[in-house]
C-alpha positions as CSV (number, residue, x, y, z in Angstrom):
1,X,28.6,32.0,-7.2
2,X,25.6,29.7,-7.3
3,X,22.0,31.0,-6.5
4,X,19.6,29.2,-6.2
5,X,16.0,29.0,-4.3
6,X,12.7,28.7,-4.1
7,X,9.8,31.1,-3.7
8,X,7.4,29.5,-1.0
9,X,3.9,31.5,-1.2
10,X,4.0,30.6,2.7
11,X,2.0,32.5,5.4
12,X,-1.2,30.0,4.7
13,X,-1.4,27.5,7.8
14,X,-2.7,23.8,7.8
15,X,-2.3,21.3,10.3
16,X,-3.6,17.8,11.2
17,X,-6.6,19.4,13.3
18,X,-8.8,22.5,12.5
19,X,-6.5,25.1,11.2
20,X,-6.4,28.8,11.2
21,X,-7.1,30.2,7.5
22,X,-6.1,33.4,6.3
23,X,-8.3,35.9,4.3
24,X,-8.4,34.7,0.9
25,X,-7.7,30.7,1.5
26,X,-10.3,27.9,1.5
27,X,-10.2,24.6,2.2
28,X,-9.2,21.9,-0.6
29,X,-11.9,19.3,-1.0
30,X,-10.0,16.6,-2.1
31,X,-6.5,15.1,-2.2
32,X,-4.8,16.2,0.8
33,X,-7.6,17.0,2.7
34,X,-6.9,14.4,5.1
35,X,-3.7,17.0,5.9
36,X,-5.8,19.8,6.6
37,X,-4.3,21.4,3.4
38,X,-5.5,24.8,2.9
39,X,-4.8,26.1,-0.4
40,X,-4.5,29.9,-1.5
41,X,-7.4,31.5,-3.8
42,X,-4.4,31.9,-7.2
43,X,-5.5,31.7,-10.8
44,X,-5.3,28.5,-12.6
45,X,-2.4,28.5,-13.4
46,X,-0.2,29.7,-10.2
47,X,0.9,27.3,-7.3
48,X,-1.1,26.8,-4.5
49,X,1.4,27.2,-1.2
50,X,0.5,25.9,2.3
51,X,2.5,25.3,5.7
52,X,1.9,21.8,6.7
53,X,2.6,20.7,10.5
54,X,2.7,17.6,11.6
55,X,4.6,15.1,14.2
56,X,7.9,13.2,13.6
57,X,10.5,11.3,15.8
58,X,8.4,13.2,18.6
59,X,9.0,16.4,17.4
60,X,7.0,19.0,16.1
61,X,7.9,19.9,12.5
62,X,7.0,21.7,9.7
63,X,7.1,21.9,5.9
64,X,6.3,24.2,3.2
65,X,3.8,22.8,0.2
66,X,3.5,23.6,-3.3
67,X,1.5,22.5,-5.8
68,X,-1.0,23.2,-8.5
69,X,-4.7,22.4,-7.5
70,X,-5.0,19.0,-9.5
71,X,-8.2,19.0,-12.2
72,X,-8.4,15.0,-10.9
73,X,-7.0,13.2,-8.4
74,X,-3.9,11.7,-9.7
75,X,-0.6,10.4,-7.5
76,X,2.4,12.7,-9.2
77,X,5.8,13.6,-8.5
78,X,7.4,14.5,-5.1
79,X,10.2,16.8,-5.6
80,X,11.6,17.3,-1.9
81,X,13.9,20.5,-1.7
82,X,16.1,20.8,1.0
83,X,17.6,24.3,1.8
84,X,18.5,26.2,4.6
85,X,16.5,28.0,6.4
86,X,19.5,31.3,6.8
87,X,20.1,30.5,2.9
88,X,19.4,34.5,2.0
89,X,19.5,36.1,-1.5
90,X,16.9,38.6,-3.4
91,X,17.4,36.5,-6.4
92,X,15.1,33.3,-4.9
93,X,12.2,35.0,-6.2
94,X,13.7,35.1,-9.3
95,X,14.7,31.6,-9.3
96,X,11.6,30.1,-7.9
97,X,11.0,26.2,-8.7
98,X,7.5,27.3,-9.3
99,X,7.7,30.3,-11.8
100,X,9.8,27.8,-14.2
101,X,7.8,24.8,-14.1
102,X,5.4,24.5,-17.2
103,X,4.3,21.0,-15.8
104,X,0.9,21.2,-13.7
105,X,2.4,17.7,-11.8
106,X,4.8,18.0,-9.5
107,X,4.3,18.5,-5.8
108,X,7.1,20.7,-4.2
109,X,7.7,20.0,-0.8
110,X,10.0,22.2,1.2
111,X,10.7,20.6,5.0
112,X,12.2,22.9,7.4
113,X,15.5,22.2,9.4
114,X,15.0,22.3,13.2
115,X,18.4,24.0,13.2
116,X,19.4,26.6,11.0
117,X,21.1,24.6,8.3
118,X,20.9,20.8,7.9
119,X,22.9,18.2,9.3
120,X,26.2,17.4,7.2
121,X,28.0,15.0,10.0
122,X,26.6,11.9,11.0
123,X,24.8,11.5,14.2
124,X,21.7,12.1,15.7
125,X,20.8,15.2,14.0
126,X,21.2,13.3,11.1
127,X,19.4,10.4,12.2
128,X,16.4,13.1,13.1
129,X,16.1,14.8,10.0
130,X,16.1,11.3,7.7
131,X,13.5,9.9,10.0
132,X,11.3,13.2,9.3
133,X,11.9,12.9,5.2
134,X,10.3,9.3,5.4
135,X,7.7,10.1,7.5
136,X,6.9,12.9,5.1
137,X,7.0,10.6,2.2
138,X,5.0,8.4,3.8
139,X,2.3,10.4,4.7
140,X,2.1,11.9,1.0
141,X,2.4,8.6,-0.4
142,X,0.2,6.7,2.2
143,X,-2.6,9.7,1.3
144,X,-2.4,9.1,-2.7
145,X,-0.9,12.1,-3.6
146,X,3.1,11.2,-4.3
147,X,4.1,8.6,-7.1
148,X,6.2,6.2,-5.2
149,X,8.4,5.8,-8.2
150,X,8.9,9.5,-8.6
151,X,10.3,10.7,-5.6
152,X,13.0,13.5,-6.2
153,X,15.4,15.0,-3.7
154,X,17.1,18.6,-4.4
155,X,19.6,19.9,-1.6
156,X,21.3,23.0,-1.7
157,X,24.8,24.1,0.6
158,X,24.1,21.9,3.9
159,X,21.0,21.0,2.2
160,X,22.8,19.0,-0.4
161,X,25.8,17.4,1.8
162,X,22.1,16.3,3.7
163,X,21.0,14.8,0.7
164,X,23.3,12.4,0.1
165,X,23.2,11.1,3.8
166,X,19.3,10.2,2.8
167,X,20.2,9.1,0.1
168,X,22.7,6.4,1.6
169,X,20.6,6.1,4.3
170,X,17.3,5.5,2.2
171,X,13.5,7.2,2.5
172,X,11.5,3.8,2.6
173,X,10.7,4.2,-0.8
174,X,13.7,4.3,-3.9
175,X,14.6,7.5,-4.7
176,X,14.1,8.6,-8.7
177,X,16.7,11.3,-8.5
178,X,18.8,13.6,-6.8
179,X,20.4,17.2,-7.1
180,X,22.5,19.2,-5.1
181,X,23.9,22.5,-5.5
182,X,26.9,24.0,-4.2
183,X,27.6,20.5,-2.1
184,X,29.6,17.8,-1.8
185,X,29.1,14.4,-0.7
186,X,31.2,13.3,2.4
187,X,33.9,11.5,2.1
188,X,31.9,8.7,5.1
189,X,29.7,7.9,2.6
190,X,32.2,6.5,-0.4
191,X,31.2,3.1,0.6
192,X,27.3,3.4,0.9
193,X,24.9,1.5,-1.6
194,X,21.9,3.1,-2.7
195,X,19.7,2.5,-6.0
196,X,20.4,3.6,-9.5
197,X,19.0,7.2,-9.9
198,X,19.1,10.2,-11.8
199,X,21.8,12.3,-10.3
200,X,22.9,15.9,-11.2
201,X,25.6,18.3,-9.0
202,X,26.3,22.1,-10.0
203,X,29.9,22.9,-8.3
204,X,31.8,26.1,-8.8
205,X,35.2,24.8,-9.0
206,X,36.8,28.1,-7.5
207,X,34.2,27.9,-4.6
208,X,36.8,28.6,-1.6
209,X,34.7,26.7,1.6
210,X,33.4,23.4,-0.9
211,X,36.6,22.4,-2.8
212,X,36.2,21.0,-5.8
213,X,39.0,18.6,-5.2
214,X,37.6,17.2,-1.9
215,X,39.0,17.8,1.3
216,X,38.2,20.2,4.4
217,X,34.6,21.6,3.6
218,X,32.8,24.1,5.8
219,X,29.0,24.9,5.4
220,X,27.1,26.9,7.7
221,X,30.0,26.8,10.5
222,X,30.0,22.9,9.7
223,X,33.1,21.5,8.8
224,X,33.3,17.9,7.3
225,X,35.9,15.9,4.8
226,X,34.3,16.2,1.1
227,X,34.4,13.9,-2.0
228,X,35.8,15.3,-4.9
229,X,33.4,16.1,-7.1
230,X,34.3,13.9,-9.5
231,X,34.8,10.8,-7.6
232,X,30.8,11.6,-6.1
233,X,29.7,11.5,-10.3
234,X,32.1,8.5,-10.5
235,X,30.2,6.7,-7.8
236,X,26.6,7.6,-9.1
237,X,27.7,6.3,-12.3
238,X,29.4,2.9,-10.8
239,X,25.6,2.9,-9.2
240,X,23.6,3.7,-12.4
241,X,25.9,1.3,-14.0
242,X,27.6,3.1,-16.8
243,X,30.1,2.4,-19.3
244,X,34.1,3.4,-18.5
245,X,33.5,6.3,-21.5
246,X,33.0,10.0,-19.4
247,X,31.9,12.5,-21.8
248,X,32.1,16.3,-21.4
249,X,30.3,19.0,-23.2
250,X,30.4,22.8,-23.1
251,X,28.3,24.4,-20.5
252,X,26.3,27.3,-21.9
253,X,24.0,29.8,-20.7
254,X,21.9,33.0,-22.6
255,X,22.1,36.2,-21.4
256,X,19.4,38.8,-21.6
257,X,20.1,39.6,-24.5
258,X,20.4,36.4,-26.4
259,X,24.4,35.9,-26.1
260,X,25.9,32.6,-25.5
261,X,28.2,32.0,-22.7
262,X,30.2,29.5,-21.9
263,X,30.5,29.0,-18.0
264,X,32.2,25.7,-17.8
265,X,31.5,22.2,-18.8
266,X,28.8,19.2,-18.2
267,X,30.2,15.9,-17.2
268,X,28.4,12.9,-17.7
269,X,28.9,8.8,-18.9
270,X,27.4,6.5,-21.5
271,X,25.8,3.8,-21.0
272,X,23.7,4.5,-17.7
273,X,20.5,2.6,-16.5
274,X,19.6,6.1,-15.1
275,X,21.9,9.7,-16.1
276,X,24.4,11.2,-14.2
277,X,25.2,14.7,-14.7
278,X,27.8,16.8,-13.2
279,X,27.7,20.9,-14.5
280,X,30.9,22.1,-13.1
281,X,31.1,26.1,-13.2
282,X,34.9,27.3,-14.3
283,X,37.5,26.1,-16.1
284,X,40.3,24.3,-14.7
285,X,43.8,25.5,-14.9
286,X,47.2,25.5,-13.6
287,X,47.5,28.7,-12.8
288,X,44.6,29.2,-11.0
289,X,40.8,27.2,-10.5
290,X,38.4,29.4,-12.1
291,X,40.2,30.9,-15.2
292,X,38.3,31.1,-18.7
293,X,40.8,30.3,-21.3
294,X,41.7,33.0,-23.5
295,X,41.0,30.6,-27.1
296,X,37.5,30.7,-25.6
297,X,34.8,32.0,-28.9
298,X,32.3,32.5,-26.4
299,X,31.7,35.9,-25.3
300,X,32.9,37.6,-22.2
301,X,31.2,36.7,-19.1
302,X,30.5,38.8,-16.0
303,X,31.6,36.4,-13.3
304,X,29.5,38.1,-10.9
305,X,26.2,37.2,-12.4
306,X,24.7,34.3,-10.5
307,X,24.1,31.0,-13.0
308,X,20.6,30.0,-13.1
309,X,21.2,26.9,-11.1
310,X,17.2,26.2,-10.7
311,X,16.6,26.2,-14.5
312,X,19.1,23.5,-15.4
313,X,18.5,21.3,-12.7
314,X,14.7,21.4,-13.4
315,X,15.1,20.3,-16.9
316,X,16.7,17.6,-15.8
317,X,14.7,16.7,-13.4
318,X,11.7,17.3,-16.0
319,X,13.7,15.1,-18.5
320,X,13.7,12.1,-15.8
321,X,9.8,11.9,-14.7
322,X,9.7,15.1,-12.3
């Protein structure tokens, strides 16, 4: 089981007018003020959250904002995170972007489907929800705020079959890097080109509705033919244009007491203009596709326990400009 989310200190509106502002927000006086941003009263060092409405493709849509108030006005990463918005779990608060990010620069911004997952067919859905991720890039990179070269996409369930159709389809700007949990790419889009970037998946390989070896995938009702997993790092690779060599390293994780696990491996190539990860949970086997080999040194692992998704893929992402 993945888990994975973000805590969105929503509930503070903003809009491209006057809008409303809740007891204990004020209005930021530079930066995105053109937005109407309006920022929550936090200490220093927590994230300043706002909801952000605006108009794309005719349609009235909305996105969640996070950032740190900037000490000077600076353009800095855009890290857009794409989630559903039925994606449930107690653990998001846990796992929030926000709460594990030492970095003061990136600007998280969280757009909201119009239906209750995002689009993993092609179509006009699809065509809909790309035309709303430029014109939010745009606007934050029209304002000054977003570094055009750092522009980060993280997708999780439909969120992440979603990412990959922007992706191929391109945000008007190149894309820096891209992560997507619990996904698969579609098999439509084997023949797409799209920049060199970053790129890092996290797929359970015993996860029973995303195979791991491609085929009939269903995510929220949505059924669509997958990429194996490892022909979509393949592909990123061919991209980022790495040597032949694939390389594979234990996957480890601490517990709360300071044990190592083992949960699986990391995938990756030499050679790349930009990395390409792929941390695949479970341990293949011909007996079944999750079992832990019994030569393992590492100790036991409660397979229940969700792997913290949000930590690894933010280190990457750190480790590439984020």
């Amino acid at each position: 089981m993945l888990s994975f989310g973000m805590n969105a200190r929503a509930g503070v509106a903003f809009g491209s007018g006057r809008a409303p502002v809740r007891r204990g927000a004020r209005v930021v006086a530079a930066g995105l003020i053109a937005f109407g941003l309006i920022a929550c009263l936090l200490p220093a060092p927590a994230s300043a959250a706002a909801r952000l409405y605006m108009k794309s493709g005719g349609e009235n849509r909305t996105a969640v904002i996070i950032q740190h108030e900037a000490l000077k006005l600076r353009r800095r990463p855009l890290v857009i995170v794409l989630r559903p918005r039925s994606a449930p779990g107690p653990k998001r608060h846990r796992l929030a972007f926000q709460e594990i990010v030492e970095s003061r620069k990136p600007v998280f911004i969280y757009p909201e489907p119009l239906a209750a997952g995002w689009p993993v067919a092609a179509g006009t859905s699809a065509d809909r929800e790309t035309t709303f991720l430029r014109d939010l890039i745009a606007r934050f990179v029209g304002e000054g705020v977003g570094d055009p070269r750092k522009i980060f996409l993280v997708g999780e369930s439909s969120g992440g079959v979603f990412a990959y159709r922007a992706a191929c389809a391109g945000l008007g700007r190149p894309i820096a890097g891209i992560a997507t949990l619990g996904s698969a790419m579609p098999a439509d889009l084997a023949n797409c080109a799209f920049n060199p970037m970053a790129f890092i998946a996290v797929n359970n390989i015993g996860n029973p509705v995303v195979p791991f070896q491609g085929g009939q995938a269903t995510i929220g009702g949505a059924s669509f033919q997958a990429l194996p997993a490892e022909t979509t790092l393949s592909l990123f690779a061919t991209r980022a244009g790495c040597g032949p060599k694939r390389e594979e390293w234990p996957l480890t994780e601490r517990d709360s007491h300071g044990a190592t696990h083992v949960r699986g491996a990391v995938l990756s190539y030499a050679g790349c203009k930009a990395p390409v990860e792929q941390l695949r949970i479970g341990f293949p086997s011909p007996h079944g596709p999750a079992q832990k080999p019994a030569h393992s040194p590492a100790a036991p692992v409660n397979e229940g326990r969700d792997f913290d998704a949000a930590r690894k893929v933010w280190n990457f992402l750190k480790r590439n400009g984020a």
